[in-house]
C-alpha positions, -999 to 999 in steps of 0.1 A, spaced: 27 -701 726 46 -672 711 29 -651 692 53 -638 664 45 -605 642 37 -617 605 32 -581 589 57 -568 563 65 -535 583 75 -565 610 97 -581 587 111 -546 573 116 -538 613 130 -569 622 160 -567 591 169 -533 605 170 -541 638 190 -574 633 214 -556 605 247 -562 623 235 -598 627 225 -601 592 258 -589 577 279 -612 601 260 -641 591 260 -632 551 298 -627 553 308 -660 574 280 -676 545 301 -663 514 338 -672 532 325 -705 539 320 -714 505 358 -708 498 373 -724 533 396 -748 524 399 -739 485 432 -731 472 419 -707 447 392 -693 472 376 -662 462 385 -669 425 362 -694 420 334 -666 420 350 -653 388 362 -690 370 331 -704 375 310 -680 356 335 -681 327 337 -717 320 299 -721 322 293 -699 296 317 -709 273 311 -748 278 271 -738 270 285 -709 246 300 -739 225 268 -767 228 240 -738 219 257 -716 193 287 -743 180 268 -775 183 233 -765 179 238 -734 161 215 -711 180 210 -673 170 199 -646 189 164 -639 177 160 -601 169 199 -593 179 209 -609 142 244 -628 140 258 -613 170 287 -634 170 301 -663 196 314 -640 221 289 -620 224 261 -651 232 285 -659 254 280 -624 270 241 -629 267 243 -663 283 263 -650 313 241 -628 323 211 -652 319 231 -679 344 238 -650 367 202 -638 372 192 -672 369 217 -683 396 203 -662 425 170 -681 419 187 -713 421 210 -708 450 188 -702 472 161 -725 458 187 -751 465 192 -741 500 156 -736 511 141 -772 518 171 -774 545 175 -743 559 155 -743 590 168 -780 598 203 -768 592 203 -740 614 181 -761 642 202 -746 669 183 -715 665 150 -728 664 145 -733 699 158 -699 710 130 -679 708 149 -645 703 168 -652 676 151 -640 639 145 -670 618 126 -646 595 164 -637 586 183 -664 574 165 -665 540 181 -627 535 217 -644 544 213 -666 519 203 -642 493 231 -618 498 254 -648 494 240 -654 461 231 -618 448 269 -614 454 278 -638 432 252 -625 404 271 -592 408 305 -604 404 290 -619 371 274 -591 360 300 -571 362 325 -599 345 300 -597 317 300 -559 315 339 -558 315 338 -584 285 311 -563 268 334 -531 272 365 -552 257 344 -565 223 322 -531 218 342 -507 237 311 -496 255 304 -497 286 265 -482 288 256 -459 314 222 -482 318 244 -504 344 236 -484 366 201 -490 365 210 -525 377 199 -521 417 165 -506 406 159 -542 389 177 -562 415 157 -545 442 124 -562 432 140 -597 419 156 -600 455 122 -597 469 105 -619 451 136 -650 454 134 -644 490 97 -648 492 98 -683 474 130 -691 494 112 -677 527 79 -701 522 98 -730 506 123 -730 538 91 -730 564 76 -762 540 109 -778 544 108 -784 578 73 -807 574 75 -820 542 113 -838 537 107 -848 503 106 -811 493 137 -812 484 136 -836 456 106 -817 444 131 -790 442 156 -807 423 129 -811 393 122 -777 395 157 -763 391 162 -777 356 126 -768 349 129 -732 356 161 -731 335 150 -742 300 115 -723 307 135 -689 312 153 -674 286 184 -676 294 200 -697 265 173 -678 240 158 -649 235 122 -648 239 113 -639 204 123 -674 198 103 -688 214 67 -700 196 43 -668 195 19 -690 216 41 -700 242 55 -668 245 27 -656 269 35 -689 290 74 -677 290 61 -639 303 44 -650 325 75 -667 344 88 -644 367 125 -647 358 118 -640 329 115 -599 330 145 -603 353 167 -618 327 156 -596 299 159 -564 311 191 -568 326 204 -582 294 192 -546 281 200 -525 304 241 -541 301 245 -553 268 222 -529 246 223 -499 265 188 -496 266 170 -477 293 148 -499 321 112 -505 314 100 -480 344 71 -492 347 75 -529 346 100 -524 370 73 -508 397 47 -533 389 73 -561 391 84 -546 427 49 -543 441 39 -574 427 75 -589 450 62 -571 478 28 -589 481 45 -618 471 71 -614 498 43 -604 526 21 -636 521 54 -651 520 67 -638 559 32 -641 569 32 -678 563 64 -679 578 56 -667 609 21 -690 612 47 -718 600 73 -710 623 53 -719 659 58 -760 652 92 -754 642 105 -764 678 87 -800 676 98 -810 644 139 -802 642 
């Protein structure tokens, strides 16, 4: 039986060694999505859009929702918030969404024993982080036509990226080895999609959320994600440094148990796909 490294520094090896591969895949992975589209590449920027305004108009027209501790900021503007909730949000779900079947849809490479498995939750990641930047930046572009500002924080973007990425890949990473046992993981998924939506703040603000459940919504990992890079782009405030670092080395353990289960995972791949 093959006995496949499980370490982090393995993993870390294996991504460098396997870049070229990596970027081939992540690229024919984003042009896929358009093939056959007549607006193709477009879509990345209409999508975005008409999300936010259809939920700009149900939570701030129809249910009249403020922005806690940002005052009357104004339709636009939630709209700006919102986008950049959905586009954090929407890295989590992308590649939630594709882990159950990931293994079982790439079953050609199971049973060749030198390809990296350990790298296909990383294609799908880049996939969706590229999309999340494409957002991002929409919603800075918008916030530099209303306010005309646009904050020199945004650049503090890839220091909270850097640690999000980690930690959606380590989910994605053990959720994709489960996936090949367990079937019904993917309806389990389903529920949790929704769930992790309206238990992140990304059509509110957590301040209003009830002071006891606000512990509860802190807790949630997305949840530091969202509001510091609503912060760091909207209000031009400066990173919290220090959640930041204990964010990324809490990704990294995350991210190691996750590979290591992987790779003890990965040895009955072969008899199941």
């Amino acid at each position: 039986m093959t006995e496949y490294k499980a370490s982090l520094s393995a993993l870390l090896l294996s991504l460098m060694s396997h870049r070229e591969l990596l970027r081939r895949l992540a690229g024919r992975e984003f042009s896929m999505r358009f093939r056959g589209s007549a607006l193709g590449f477009a879509w990345t920027i209409i999508t975005p859009l008409i999300l936010a305004v259809m939920y700009t108009f149900v939570f701030d027209s129809i249910f009249k929702m403020r922005w806690g501790g940002a005052g009357e900021i104004g339709t636009a503007n939630f709209a700006i918030y919102l986008l950049v909730g959905l586009a954090v949000h929407g890295v989590f779900v992308e590649c939630l969404s594709r882990a159950p079947g990931l293994i079982i849809s790439n079953s050609s490479y199971v049973t060749k024993v030198v390809f990296p498995l350990e790298v296909l939750p990383f294609v799908v990641l880049i996939s969706a982080l590229t999309n999340a930047m494409i957002s991002l930046t929409i919603a800075a572009l918008v916030n530099l036509a209303l306010s005309g500002q646009l904050h020199p924080t945004a650049l503090f973007i890839p220091i909270l990226v850097l640690p999000y990425a980690l930690f959606v890949v380590a989910v994605t990473m053990v959720i994709a080895a489960i996936g090949v046992y367990l079937r019904d993981l993917s309806q389990v998924v389903s529920l949790i999609i929704p769930i992790s939506l309206f238990l992140s703040p990304v059509f509110y603000p957590i301040e209003a959320v009830p002071r006891a459940m606000q512990p509860l919504i802190s807790m949630n990992p997305l949840t530091f994600a969202i509001e510091q890079a609503r912060l760091i782009l909207i209000k031009g405030d400066a990173p919290n440094l220090i959640g930041i670092a204990i964010y990324t080395m809490a990704s990294m353990f995350a991210l190691a148990v996750a590979h290591w289960s992987f790779q003890r995972l990965r040895r009955g791949f072969a008899d199941v796909v």
